[in-house]
N, C-alpha and C positions, 0 to 999 in steps of 0.2 A: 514486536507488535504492541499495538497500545488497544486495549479492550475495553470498552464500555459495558456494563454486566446490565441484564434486562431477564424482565421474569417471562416466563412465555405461560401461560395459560394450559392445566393439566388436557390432556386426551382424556376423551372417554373413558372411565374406569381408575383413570390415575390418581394415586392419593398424594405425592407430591410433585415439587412446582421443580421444572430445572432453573440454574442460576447463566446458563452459558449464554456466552455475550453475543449481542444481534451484528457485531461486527465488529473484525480488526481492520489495522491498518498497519502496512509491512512499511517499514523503513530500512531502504537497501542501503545496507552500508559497504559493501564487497569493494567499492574501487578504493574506498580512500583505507579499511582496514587491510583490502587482501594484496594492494599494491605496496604498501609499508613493511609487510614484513618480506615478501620474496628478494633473495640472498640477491641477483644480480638485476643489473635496468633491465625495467621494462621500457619500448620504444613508447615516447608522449601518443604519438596514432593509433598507437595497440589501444590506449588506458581512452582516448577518447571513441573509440570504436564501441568499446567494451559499454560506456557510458550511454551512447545511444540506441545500442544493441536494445539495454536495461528498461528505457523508454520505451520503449514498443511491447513492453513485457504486458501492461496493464498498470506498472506501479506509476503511484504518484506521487515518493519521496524518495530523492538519492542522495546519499551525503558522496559526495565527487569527489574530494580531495581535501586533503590537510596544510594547513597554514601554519607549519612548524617548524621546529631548527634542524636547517639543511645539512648539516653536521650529524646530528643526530638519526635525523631520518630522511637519508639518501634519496631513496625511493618514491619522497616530493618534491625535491629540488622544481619539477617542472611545474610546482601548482599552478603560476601565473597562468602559463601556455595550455593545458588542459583547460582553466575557464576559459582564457578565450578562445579554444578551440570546436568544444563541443557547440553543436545548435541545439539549443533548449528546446523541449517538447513544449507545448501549450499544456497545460492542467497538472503539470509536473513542478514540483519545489523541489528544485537543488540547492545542496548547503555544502556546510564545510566545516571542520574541525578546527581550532586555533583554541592555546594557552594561556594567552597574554597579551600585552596590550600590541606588542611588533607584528602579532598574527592577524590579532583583530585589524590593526592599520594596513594589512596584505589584504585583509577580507573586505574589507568598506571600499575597495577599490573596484571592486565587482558587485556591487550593491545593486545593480543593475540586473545582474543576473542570475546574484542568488539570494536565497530566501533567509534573511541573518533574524537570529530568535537565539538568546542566551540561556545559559545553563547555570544551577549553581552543580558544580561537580564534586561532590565528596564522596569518603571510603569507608566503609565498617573498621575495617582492618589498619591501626594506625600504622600495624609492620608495614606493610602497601605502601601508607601513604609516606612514611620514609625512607621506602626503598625508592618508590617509583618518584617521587618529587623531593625527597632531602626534606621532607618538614615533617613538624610534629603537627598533630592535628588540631590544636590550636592556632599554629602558622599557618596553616591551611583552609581555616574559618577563614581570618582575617585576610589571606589572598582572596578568597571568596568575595568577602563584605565590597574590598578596591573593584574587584571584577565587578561585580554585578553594576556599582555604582557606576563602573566604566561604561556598560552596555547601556544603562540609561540615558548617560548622558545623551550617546549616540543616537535615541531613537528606536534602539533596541531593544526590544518585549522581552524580559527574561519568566519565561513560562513552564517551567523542568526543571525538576530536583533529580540530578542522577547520580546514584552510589552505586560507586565500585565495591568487587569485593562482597558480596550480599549477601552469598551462601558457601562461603568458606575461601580463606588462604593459604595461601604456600610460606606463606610467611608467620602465621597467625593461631594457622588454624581454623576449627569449625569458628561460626558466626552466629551469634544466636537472633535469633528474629528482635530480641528487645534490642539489638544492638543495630538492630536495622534502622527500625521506630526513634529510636535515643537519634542515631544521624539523620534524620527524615526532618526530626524537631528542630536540630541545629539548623539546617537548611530552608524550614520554612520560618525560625527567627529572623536569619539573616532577609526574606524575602521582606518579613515583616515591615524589618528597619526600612529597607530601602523602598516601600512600594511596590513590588512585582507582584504580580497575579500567576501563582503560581496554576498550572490547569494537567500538568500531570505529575509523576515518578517513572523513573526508568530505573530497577533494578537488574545489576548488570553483575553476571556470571563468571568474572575477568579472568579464573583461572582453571573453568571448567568440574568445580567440586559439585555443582547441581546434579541431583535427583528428584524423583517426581516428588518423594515426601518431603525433602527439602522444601522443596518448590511451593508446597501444599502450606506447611508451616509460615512459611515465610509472608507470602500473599494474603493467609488468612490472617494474620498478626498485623499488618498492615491495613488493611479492608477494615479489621474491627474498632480501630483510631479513625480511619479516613473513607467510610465505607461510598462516601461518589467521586472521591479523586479517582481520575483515569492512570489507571498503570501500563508501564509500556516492559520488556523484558528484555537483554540484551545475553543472547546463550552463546555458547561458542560447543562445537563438537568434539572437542576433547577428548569424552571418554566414549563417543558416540550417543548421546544421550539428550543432543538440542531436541529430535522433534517427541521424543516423549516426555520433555521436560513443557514442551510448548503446551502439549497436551494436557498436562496435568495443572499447568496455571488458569486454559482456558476451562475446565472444571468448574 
């Protein structure tokens, strides 16, 4: 969810202000994250069902599917067919995940009917970042710096700084919040160079180490460098702890 904080005015009697925000905004990611990992196919009618099911929910952001190496991740081979399968809600922005520039040229092909907006994507965690991609985190700025320049060319707003890895890894270790802040900078350089306007953060939970004082730390360290960027969260349930972790950021 991505929260805008807003002071609301004490009740009667009350000596302090609360800080909780006058609105989120949920970004359903369940087709393209919950279809990539399950062990055997799911049929493309199932995944597009599911997708317009999701529409009628009230939401009005679903990342649909991913634009990535069909080798790698089976479980998209059908991206083409799911976009043009589903019928689009009105008031609804469907997106899509993609790495590179073969994903983005998957993606500009449905430009029609989904809503394309760039990221710059970095990690806290450099173990992360060379387990999960083979690069040091240097190499991985610099894939940045090509991507983002890529999405401009195209016409594509890159408006999101997203770091994986935000509150601890498997690889790594705990994360300390300056290590958050330290990638937050590298990410809004990079926006610098290239002209993007950046208008949020998505700090993303990747391997489930979140707790609420985590949570607490993290946000608040962040807030106090960037105190009206909108931050968005990305939790997973792990250890069972997404929605008291939700809770504890909207604090």
């Amino acid at each position: 969810p991505l929260a805008r904080p807003r002071k609301f005015p004490p009740t009667q009697g009350a000596t302090a202000m609360s800080d909780l925000p006058s609105r989120v905004d949920i970004h359903e990611e369940g087709p393209r994250e919950g279809f990539q990992i399950e062990p055997g196919p799911i049929p493309t009618a199932d995944k597009i069902r599911l997708i317009e099911a999701l529409a009628e929910t009230g939401l009005h952001h679903i990342q649909a599917c991913s634009f990535v190496n069909t080798r790698l991740v089976p479980g998209w081979a059908d991206a083409e067919a799911v976009v043009e399968g589903f019928k689009a809600k009105p008031g609804v922005d469907y997106t899509a995940l993609w790495f590179n520039a073969n994903g983005l040229e998957r993606a500009l092909a449905y430009r029609d009917k989904l809503t394309m907006t760039g990221s710059i994507s970095l990690t806290a965690s450099e173990g992360f970042t060379r387990k999960n991609l083979n690069r040091s985190h240097e190499e991985n700025l610099a894939a940045m710096r090509k991507q983002t320049a890529l999405h401009l060319s195209h016409g594509i707003p890159v408006t999101r700084i997203g770091v994986m890895a935000a509150f601890g890894c498997n690889y790594q270790g705990d994360i300390s919040p300056a290590q958050v802040v330290k990638t937050l900078e590298d990410g809004m350089a990079i926006a610098a160079e290239a002209g993007a306007n950046i208008e949020f953060f998505s700090l993303a939970d990747t391997m489930g180490w979140a707790i609420p004082p985590r949570i607490e730390r993290v946000i608040a360290t962040v807030r106090s460098k960037w105190p009206a960027m909108r931050i968005g969260l990305h939790l997973h349930d792990t250890r069972g702890q997404a929605v008291a972790n939700a809770h504890a950021a909207l604090k």
